[in-house]
KOLVEX-962427 format. One record per residue (C-alpha): y, z, x. Coordinates in steps of 0.1 Angstrom, whole numbers, padded with zeros to 4 digits, always signed. Layout:
N
YZX
...
END
This chain:
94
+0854+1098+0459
+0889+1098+0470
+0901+1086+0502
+0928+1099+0523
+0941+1082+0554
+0966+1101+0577
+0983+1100+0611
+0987+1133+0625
+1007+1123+0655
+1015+1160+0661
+0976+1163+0668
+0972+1127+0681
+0947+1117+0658
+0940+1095+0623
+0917+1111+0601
+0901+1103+0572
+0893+1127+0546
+0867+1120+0513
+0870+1146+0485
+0895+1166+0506
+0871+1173+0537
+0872+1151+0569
+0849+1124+0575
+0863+1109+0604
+0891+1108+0632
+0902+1085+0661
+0922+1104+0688
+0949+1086+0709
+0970+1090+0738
+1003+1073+0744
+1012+1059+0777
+1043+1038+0780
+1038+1007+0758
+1001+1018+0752
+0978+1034+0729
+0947+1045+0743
+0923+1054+0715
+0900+1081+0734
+0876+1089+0713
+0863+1082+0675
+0844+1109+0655
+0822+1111+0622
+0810+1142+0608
+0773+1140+0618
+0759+1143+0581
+0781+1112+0570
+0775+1089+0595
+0761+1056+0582
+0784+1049+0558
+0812+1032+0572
+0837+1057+0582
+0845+1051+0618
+0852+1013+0610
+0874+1024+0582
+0892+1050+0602
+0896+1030+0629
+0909+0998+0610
+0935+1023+0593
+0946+1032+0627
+0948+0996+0642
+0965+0983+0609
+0992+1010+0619
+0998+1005+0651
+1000+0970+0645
+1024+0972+0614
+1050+1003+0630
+1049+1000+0669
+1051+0979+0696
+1024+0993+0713
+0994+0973+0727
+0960+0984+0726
+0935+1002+0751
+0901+1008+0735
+0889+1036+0759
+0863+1046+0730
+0831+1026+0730
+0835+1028+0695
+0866+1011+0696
+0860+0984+0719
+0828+0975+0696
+0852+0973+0668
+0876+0946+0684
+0847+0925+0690
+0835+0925+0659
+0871+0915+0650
+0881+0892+0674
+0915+0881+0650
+0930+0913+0666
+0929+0906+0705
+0959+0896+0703
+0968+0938+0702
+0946+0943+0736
+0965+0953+0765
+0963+0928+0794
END
């Protein structure tokens, strides 16, 4: 199974695509020194397995490593994610 992770900051969005089809995405929406991410999806028949956390770590590891920007987890999904990685609060907008 091959793994593609992308940012499509045209569409606002980090997707991850197995075998060429999309798994997963996390949209986004910059304001100012933020990122908001939105909302995460997984293609219904692959849930389970992984791909949101994946997609999502891609998408913090990024902002983290090429912006400035802090975080706003505005997606449930999102803001389960930093708890479960509590090593990365330090990206949280106060």
């Amino acid at each position: 199974m091959a793994r593609e992770f992308s940012h499509e900051a045209d569409r606002h969005r980090y997707t991850l695509r197995v075998d060429g089809a999309m798994v997963s995405a996390v949209d986004y929406v910059v304001n100012d020194d933020t990122i908001s991410f939105t909302h995460t999806f997984t293609d219904p028949k692959k849930r389970g397995q992984g791909y949101a956390g994946e997609i999502v770590t891609f998408a913090v590891d990024d902002v983290e490593n090429t912006t400035s920007y802090r975080v706003v987890p505005m997606c449930w999904y999102v803001g389960q994610w930093f708890d479960k990685h509590p090593e990365r609060a330090a990206l949280l907008s106060r």
